[in-house]
Backbone as CSV, one residue per row, in Angstrom:
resi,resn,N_x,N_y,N_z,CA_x,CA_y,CA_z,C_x,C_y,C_z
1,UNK,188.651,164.584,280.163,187.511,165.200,279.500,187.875,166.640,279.190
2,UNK,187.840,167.068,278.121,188.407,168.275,277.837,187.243,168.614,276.489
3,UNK,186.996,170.072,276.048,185.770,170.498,275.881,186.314,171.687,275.100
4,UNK,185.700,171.938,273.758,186.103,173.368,272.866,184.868,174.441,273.024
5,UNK,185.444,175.571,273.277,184.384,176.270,273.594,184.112,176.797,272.636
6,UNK,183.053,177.554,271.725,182.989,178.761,270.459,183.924,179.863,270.067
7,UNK,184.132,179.957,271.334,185.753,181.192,270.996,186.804,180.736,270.494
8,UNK,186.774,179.506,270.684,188.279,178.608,270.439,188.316,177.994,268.991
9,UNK,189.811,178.055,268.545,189.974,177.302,267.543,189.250,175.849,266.990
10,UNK,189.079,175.384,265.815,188.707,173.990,266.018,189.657,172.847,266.970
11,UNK,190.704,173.447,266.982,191.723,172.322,267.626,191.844,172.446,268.607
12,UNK,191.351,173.539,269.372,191.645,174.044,270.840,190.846,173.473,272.153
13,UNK,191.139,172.261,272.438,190.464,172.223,273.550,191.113,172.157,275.054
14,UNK,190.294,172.575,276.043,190.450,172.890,277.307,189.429,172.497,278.660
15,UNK,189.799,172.920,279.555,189.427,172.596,280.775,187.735,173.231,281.051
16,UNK,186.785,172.607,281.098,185.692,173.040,281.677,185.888,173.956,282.637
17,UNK,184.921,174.906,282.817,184.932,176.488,283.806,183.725,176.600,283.788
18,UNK,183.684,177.607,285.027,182.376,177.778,285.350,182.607,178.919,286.843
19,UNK,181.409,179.556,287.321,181.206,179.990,288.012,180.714,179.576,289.597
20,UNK,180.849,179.944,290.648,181.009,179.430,291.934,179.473,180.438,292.536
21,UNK,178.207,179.924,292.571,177.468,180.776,292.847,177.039,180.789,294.214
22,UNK,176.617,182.123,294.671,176.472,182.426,295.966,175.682,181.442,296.987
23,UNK,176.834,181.332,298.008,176.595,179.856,298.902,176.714,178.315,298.448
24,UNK,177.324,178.464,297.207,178.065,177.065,297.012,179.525,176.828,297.086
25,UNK,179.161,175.551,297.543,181.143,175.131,297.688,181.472,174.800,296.537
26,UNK,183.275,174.894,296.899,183.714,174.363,295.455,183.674,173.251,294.451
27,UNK,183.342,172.393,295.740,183.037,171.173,295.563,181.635,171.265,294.893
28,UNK,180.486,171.493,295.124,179.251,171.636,294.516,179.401,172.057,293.277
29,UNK,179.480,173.618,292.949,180.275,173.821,291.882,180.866,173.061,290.576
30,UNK,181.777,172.541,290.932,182.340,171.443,289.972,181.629,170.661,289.622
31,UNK,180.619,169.793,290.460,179.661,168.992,290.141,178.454,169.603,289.468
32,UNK,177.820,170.713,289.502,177.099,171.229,288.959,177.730,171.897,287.445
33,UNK,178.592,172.487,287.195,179.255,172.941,285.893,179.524,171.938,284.893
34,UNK,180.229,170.953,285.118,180.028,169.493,284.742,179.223,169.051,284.161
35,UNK,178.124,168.730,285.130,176.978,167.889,284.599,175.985,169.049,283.573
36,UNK,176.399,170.577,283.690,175.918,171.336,283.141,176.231,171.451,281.613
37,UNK,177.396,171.320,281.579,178.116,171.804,280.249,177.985,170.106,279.511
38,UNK,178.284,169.110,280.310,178.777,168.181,279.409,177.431,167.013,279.514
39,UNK,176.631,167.490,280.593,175.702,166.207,280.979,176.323,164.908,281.873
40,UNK,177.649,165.147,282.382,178.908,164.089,283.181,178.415,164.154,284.608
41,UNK,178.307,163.134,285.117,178.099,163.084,286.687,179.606,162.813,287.354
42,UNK,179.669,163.262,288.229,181.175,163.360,289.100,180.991,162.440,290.110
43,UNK,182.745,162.088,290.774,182.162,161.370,291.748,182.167,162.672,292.597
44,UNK,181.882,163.404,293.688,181.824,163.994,294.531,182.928,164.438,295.804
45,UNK,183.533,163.045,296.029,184.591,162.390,296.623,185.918,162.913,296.182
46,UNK,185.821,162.678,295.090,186.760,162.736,294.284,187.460,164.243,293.592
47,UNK,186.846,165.078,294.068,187.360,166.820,293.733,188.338,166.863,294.747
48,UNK,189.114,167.657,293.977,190.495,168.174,294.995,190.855,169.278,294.301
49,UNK,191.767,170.362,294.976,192.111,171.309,294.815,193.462,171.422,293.677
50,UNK,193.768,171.894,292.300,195.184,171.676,292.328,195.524,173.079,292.322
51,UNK,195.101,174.127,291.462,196.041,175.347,291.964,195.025,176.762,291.420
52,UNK,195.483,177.835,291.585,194.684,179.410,291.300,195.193,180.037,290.554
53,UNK,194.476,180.959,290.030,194.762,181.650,289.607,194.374,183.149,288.990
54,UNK,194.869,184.859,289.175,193.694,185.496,288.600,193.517,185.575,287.680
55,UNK,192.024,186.180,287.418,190.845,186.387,286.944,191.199,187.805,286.337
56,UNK,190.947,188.006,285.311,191.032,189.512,284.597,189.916,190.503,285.212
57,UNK,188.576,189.487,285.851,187.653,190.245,286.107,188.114,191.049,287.647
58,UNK,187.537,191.964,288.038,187.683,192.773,289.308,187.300,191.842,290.503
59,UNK,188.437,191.564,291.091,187.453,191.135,292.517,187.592,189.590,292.495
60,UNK,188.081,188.896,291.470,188.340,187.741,290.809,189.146,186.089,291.203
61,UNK,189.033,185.433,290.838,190.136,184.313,290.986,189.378,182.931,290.431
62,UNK,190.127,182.292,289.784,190.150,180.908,289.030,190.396,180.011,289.846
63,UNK,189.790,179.048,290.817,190.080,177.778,291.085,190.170,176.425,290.251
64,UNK,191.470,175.945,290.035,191.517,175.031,289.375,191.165,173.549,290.272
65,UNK,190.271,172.784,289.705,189.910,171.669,290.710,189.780,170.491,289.483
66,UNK,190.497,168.846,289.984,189.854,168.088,288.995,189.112,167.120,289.781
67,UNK,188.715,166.321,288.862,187.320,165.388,289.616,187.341,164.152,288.734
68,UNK,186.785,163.011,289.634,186.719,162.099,288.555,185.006,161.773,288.341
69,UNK,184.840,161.207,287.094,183.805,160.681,286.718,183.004,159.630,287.142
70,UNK,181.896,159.184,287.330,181.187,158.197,288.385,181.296,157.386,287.093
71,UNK,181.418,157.485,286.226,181.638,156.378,285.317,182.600,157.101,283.966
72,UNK,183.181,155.175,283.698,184.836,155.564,282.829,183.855,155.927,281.458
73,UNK,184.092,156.873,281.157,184.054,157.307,279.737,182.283,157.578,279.501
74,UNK,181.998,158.089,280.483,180.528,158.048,280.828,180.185,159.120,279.268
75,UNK,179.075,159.034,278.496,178.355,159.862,277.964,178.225,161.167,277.714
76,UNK,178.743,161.641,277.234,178.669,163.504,276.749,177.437,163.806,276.126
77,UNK,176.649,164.897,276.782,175.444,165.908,275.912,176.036,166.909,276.497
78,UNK,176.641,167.630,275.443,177.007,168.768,275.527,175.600,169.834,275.424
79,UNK,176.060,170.783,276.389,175.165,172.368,276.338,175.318,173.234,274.987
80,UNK,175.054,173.331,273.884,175.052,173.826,272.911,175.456,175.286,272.868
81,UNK,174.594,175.692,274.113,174.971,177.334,274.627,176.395,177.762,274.525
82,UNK,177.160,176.263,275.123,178.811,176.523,276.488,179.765,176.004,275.458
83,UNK,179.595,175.039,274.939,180.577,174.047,274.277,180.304,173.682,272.670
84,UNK,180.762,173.659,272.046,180.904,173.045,270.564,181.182,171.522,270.663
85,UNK,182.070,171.380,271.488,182.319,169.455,271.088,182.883,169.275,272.777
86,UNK,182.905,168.250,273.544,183.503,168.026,274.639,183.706,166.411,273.789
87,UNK,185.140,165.436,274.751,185.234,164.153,274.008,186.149,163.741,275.623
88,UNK,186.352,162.357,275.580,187.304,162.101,276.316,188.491,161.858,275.646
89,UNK,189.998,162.185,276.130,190.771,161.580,275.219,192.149,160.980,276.203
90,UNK,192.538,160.592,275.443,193.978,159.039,276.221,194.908,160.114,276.849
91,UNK,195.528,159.835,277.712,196.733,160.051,278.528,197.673,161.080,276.723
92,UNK,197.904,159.763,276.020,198.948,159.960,275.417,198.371,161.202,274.523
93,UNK,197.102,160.978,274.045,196.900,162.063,272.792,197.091,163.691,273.302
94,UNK,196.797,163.573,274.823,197.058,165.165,275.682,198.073,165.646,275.503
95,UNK,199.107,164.033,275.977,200.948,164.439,275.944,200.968,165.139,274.976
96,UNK,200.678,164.381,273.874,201.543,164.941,272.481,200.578,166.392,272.044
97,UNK,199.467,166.202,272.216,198.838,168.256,271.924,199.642,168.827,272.945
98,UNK,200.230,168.567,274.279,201.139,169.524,274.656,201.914,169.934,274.685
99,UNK,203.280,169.059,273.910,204.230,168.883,273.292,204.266,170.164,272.143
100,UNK,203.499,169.436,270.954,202.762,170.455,269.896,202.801,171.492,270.462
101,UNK,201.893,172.203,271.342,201.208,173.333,271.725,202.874,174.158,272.073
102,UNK,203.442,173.416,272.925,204.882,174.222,273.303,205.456,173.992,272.133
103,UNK,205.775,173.332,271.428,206.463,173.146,269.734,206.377,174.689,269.008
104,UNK,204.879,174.722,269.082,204.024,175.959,267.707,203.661,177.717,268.816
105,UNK,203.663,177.107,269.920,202.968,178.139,270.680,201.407,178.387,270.735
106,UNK,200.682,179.291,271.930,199.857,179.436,271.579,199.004,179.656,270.471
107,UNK,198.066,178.973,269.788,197.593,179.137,268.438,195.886,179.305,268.337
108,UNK,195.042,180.881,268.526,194.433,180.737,269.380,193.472,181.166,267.065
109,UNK,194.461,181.627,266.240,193.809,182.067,265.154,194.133,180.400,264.330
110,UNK,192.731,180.154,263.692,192.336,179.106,262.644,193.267,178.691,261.464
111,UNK,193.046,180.483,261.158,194.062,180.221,259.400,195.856,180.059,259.854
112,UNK,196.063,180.409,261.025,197.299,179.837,261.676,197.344,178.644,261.563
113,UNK,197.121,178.128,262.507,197.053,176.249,261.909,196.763,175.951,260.799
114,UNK,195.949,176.276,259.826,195.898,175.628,258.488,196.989,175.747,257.795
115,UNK,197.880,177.407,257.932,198.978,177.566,257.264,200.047,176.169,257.870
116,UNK,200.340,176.510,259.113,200.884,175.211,259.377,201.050,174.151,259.047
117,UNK,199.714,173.742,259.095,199.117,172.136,258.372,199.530,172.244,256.638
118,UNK,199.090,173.257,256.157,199.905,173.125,254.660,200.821,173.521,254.256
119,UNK,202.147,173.986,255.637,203.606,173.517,255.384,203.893,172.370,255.681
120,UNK,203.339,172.145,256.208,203.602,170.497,256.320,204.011,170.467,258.476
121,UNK,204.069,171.167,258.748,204.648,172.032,259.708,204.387,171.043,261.266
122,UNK,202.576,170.854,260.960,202.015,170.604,262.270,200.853,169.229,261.193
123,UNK,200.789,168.014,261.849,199.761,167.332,261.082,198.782,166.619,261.892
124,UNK,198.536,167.918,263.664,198.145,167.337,264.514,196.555,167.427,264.402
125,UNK,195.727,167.211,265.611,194.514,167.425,265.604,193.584,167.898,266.751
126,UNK,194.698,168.134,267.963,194.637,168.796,268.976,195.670,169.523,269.583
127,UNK,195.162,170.680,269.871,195.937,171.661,270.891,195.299,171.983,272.131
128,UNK,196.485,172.468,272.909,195.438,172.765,274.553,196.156,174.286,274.788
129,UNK,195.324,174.405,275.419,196.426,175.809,276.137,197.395,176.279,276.616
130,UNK,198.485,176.954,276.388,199.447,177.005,276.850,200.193,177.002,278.146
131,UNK,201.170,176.938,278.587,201.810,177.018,279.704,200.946,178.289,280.357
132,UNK,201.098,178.359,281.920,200.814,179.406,282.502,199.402,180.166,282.324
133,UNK,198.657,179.020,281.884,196.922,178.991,281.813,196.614,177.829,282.883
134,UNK,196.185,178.251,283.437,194.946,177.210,284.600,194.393,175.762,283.905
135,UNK,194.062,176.114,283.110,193.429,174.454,282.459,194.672,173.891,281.711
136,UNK,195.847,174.954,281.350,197.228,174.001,281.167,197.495,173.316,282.404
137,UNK,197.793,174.034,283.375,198.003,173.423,284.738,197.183,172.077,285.596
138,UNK,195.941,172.322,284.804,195.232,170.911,285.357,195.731,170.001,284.418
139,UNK,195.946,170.037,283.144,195.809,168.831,281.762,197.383,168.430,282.027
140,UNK,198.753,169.458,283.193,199.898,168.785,283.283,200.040,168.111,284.113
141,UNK,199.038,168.297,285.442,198.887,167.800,286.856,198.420,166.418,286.023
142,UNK,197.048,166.186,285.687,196.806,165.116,284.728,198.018,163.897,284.961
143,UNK,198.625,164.590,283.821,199.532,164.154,282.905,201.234,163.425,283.396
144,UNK,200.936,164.170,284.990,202.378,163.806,286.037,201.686,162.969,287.132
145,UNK,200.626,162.964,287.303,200.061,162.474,288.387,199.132,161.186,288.763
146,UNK,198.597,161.215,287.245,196.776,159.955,287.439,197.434,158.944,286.909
């Protein structure tokens, strides 16, 4: 499940985030951001830790955690506020936007990819974030591991 936020390119999608609010676990957290942004119920069970990272903000840090879904391919209502489009997508279509993504590099401007797309260059339809981003690190864990 991977999710484009408003800041992001049309092609750019990434890892759901969210904030850890005072006196919740991480585990809670995840389940609440989730079902927040995308309308997805988690299994609960099923959160685990994969790795950190900082935070630009003061005082900061990124826990990367994935989770599975209480159901396969369960229903998206996205938060209109958080997200532009959330979708589920295959093992393989991730591989190859990450492939791409290390191919072209980070590509975080629009008319970049279009130039691309009308050299003929790139004729993809997803990108993710690059190496050495946190939600890269979950979508490779993904990708070596499930």
């Amino acid at each position: 499940l991977l999710a484009r936020s408003p800041r992001h390119s049309v092609y750019l999608y990434t890892a759901l985030a969210g904030f850890v609010e005072a006196g919740e676990t991480f585990e809670s957290a995840v389940a609440r951001e989730v079902h927040e942004e995308v309308g997805v119920t988690i299994d609960r069970e099923s959160v685990n830790y994969i790795a950190s990272q900082a935070w630009p903000f003061p005082r900061s840090c990124m826990i990367g955690m994935n989770a599975r879904a209480l159901e396969d391919n369960a229903p998206i209502s996205i938060d209109p506020d958080e997200i532009v489009d959330a979708q589920w997508f295959e093992k393989e279509v991730v591989y190859k936007a990450a492939r791409d993504t290390d191919r072209m590099g980070a590509i975080l401007d629009p008319r970049v990819v279009a130039e691309k797309q009308a050299k003929g260059e790139w004729n993809g339809n997803l990108l993710v974030p690059s190496k050495g981003v946190l939600a890269r690190t979950l979508m490779d864990h993904w990708l070596e591991n499930d």
